[in-house]
N, C-alpha and C positions, 0 to 999 in steps of 0.2 A: 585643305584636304586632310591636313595631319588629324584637325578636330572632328573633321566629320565621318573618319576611319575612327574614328577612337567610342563614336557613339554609337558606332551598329554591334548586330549581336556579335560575340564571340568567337565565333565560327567563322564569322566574315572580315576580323578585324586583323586577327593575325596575317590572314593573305595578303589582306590591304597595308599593314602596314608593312610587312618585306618589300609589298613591292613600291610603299613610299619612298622608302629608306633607300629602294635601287635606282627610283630616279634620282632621288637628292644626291645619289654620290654620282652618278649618271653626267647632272646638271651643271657639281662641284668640279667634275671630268674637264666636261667640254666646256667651263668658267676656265680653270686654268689650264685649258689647252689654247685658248682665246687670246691669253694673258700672257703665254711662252707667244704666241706669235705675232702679237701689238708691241712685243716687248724686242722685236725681233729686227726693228728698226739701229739698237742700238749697238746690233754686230751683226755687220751685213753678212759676211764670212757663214754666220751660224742660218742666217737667213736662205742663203744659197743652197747650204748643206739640205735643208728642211723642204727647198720649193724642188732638190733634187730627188729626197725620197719621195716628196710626194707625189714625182712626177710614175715613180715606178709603179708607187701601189695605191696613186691618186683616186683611181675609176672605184677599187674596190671597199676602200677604207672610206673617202667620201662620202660614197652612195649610203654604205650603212651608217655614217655619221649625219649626215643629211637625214634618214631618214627617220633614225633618235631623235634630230634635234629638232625635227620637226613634230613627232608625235609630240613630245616634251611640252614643245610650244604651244601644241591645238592643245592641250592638258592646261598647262598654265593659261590659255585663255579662256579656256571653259571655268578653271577656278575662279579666274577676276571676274567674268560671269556669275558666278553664281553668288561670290563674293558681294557685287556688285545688288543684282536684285534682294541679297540677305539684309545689304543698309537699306536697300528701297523699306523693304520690310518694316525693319527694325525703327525706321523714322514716322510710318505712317501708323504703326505700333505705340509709339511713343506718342503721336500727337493723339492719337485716339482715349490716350489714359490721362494725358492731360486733361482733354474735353470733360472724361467722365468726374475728372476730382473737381474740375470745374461745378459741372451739375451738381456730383455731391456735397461741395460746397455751399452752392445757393440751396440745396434742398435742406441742408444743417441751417441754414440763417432761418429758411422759410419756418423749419420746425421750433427753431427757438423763438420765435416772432411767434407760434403758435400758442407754445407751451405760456409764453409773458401774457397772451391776450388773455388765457385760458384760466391764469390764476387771477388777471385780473375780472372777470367774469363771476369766477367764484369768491373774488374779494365784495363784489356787489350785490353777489346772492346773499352772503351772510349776512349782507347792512343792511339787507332788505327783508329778510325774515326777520332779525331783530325787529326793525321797525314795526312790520306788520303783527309781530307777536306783543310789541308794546300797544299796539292799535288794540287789538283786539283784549287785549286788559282793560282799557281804557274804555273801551264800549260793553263791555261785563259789568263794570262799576258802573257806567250812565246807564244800561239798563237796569242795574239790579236796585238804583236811587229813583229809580221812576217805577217800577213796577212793584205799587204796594199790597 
């Protein structure tokens, strides 16, 4: 979320990130309010104390705790979401550019396989104009010894 608040304009980034910054401490909240009450096993005394206030101001505090930590949650899974379709992405991105250096690959061999035939082509054009220019000297002199 943090990065993709950080890529929009200007104007929209600052909102988004305050209100990143209020879930993360939101998140870190209800982490270590989690952690004071797993932790609450190891003094029962402190545990009683806590299931009594909660009992006072359980309905109130709960519900809007509840309903943070649920927005929170559908938030966090909308990221692993989107998270999640980004690698789909990012994988089927990746094998696609593979393919292509692949092709361009074979198409660099195919062109150098080109350019090799190409010169040898014109290695044979040369041997072969020499020849036929030594021919044709040669038939200059047997006509010009024959026609007196």
């Amino acid at each position: 979320m943090d990065l993709e608040a950080r890529s929009l304009q200007p104007s929209m980034k600052a909102t988004l990130l305050a209100k990143l910054r209020e879930y993360k401490t939101d998140l870190n909240n209800l982490k270590n309010e989690v952690k004071r009450v797993a932790s609450a096993n190891a003094s029962i005394t402190a545990r009683d104390e806590l299931l009594e206030l909660g009992r006072i101001d359980s309905l109130a505090v709960s519900n809007d705790q509840k309903g943070r930590l649920l927005m929170t949650t559908e938030r966090l899974n909308q990221s692993t979401d989107r998270l999640t379709n980004s690698r789909k992405t990012l994988l089927e991105t990746e094998e696609l550019g593979v393919s292509i250096l692949q092709d361009l690959h074979q198409q660099r061999q195919s062109l150098h396989h080109a350019h090799k035939s190409l010169h040898g082509v014109d290695d044979n054009i040369s041997k072969s104009r020499k020849i036929l220019a030594a021919m044709s000297k040669r038939m200059s002199r047997i006509n010009g010894l024959l026609a007196p």
